[in-house]
N, C-alpha and C positions, 0 to 999 in steps of 0.2 A: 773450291773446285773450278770455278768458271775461269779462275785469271789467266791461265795460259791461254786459253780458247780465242782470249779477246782482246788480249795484249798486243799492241797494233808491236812491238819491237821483236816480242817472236814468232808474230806472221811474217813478218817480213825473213826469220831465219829462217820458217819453215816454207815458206813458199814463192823465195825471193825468186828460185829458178822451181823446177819440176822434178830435178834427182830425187827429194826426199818421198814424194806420191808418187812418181814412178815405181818406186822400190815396194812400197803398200800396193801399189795397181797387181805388178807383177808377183807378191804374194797370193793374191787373193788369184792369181792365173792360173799357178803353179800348184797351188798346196790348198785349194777347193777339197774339201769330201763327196761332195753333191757337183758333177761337171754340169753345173749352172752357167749359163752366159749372163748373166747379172744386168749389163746394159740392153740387150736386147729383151729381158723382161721388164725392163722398165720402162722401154720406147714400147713396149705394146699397147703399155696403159697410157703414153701418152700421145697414142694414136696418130701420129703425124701422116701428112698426104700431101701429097705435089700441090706445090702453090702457098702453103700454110708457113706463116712466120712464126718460128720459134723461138724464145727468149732464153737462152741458157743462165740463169741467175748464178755466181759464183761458178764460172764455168771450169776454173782449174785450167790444166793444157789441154783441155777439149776431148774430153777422153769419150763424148759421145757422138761428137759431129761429125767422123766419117760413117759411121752407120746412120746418122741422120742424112746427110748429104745422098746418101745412096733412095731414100724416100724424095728426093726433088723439094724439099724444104728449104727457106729463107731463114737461114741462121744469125741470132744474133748472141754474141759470146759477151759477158760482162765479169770484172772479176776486181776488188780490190789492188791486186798486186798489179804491178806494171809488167814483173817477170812472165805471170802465168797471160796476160793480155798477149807477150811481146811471142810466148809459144802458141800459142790460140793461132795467129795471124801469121807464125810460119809454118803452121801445118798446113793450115787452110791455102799458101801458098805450092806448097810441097805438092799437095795434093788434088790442088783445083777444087777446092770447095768451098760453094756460097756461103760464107762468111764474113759477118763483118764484127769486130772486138771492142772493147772502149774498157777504159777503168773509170769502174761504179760503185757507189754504196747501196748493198740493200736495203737501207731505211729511204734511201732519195735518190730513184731512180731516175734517169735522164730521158725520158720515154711519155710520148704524152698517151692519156687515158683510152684503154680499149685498144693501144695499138699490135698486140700480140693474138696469134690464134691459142697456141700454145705456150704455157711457160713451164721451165725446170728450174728446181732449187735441189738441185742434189748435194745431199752431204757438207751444207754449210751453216745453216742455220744456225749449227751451236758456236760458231765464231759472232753473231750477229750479236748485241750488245742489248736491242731492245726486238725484241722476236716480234711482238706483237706488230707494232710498227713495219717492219719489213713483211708482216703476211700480209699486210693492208697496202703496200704499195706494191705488191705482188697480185691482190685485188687487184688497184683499181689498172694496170695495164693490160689485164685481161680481157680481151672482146666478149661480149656478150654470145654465149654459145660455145665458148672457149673451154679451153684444160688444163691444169696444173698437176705436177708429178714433183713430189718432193721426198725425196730417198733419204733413209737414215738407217742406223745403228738402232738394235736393240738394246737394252738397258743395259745386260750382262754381255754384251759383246764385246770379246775377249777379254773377259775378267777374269781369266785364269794368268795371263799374262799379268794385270794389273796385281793380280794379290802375292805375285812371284817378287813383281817389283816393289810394292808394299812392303814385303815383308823383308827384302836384302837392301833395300832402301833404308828402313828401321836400323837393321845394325851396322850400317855402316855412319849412322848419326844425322841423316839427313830427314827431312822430313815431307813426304808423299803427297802429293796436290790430288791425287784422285784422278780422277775419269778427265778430260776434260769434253771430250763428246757427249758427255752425260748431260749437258746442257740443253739439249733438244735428241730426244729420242722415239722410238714406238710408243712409248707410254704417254706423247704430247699429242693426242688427238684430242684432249678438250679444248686443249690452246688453239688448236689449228682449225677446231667447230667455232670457237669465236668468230673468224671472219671467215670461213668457207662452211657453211653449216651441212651441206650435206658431203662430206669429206668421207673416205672412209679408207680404212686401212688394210696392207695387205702385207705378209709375213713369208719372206724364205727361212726356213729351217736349211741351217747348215754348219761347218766347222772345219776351220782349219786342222789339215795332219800334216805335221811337220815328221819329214823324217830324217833329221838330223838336227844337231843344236846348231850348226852355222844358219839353216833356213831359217829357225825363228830367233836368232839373235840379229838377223838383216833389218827382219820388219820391228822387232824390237827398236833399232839402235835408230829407225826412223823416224820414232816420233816420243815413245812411252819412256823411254830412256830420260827425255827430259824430266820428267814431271815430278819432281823435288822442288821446294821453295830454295832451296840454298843451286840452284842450279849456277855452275860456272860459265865466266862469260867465254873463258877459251878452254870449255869442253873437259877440264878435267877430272869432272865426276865420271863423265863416260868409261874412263880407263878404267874407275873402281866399280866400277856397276856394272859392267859388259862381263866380263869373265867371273864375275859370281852369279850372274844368271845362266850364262853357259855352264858354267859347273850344274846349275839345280836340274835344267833342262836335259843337260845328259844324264842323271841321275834318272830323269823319270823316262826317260829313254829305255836304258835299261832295265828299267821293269817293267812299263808297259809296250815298248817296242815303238813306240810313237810317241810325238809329243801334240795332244788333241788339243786343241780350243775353240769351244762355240763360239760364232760369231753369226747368230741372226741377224739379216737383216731385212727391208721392205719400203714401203716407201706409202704416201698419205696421197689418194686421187680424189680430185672434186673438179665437177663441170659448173658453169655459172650460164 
């Protein structure tokens, strides 16, 4: 289950540029059941205030820092990929925001100890290869007084997608890698009481409704699509797999008028 997650050869296809999490952003925009703002429930818990530096760990193309920037916070953007660094630092241009970007690994951060009021680790930890390592160097840059917000997937988040693809996965001869988010989930609060002891967790109830098969074969063909072991290197499982989940997904269209998938999610706070 973990290889895709951590395979530095398909992070780089999935996150070389930002098209493929853009498409997953604008899902989860679009086809919410619960009209949740997600990032601004998650900056509430991490409290940000004019003057306070915040450490974005795995920041992605920064999909939190203009509503951080609008708080008067000193942003700092880190991310393995050079792509998702090289968007970070032209938005923060685009749009005049204190930001500064670098490519970094979360087990060995380039930051010395205590220097963060705030930090985020949103939605990446299950690419991190040794978890525990990275919440400890996620410790110790934390200032004494300080706070961490680490946003993840619940367990079964969208596992209705997962077991569509499981299962037209299966008869077309391939064979299903599983989740690979499942790597670090809600269910990882004793991991994450190892090194933040009073951590505690908090849960949106919510679910994708798709009302058409085009909408969820977009966010499908984003990520879950891959997740076969025999995956091709120029894409031509895609052809056999895309339009046999469109066919199942219209299928339950028609009978139940939508196509629903839970997808909780929430994210683990602790102050130090």
């Amino acid at each position: 289950m973990s290889g895709r997650s951590v395979d530095p050869a398909y992070l780089r296809y999935q996150y070389g540029t930002a098209e493929k999490l853009n498409i997953r952003i604008a899902s989860h925009e679009r086809y919410s059941e619960r009209a949740l703002d997600f990032r601004a429930w998650v900056l509430r818990w991490l409290d940000p205030a004019p003057g306070l530096t915040v450490l974005d760990v795995g920041c992605g193309s920064g999909a939190f820092h203009r509503a951080l920037g609008q708080h008067g916070t000193r942003i700092i953007g880190c991310d393995r990929s050079p792509g998702m660094v090289q968007e970070v630092l032209a938005q923060a241009a685009q749009y005049r925001l204190p930001v500064g970007a670098c490519q970094a690994d979360a087990e060995m951060l380039p930051f010395a100890a205590g220097s963060c009021d705030r930090v985020m680790a949103n939605h990446m930890l299950y690419h991190v290869p040794n978890q525990e390592r990275a919440l400890r160097e996620l410790r110790r840059v934390l200032k004494p007084g300080g706070r961490i917000v680490m946003a993840t997937n619940a367990a079964d988040h969208g596992r209705r997608i997962r077991d569509l693809h499981d299962e037209i996965a299966g008869e077309l001869g391939y064979t299903p890698t599983g989740n690979a988010a499942g790597r670090f989930t809600l269910d990882d609060l004793p991991l994450v009481q190892r090194v933040f002891a009073a951590a505690e967790r908090h849960v949106v109830r919510n679910a994708f409704v798709f009302p058409t098969a085009e909408a969820a074969l977009a966010y499908y063909a984003s990520g879950q699509v891959d997740a076969i072991a025999e995956r091709d290197a120029d894409g031509s499982h895609r052809g056999k797999l895309l339009p046999l989940m469109g066919a199942r997904i219209e299928a339950i269209i028609a009978r139940e008028g939508v196509f629903r998938v839970p997808k909780d999610a929430g994210c683990f706070v602790a102050s130090v």
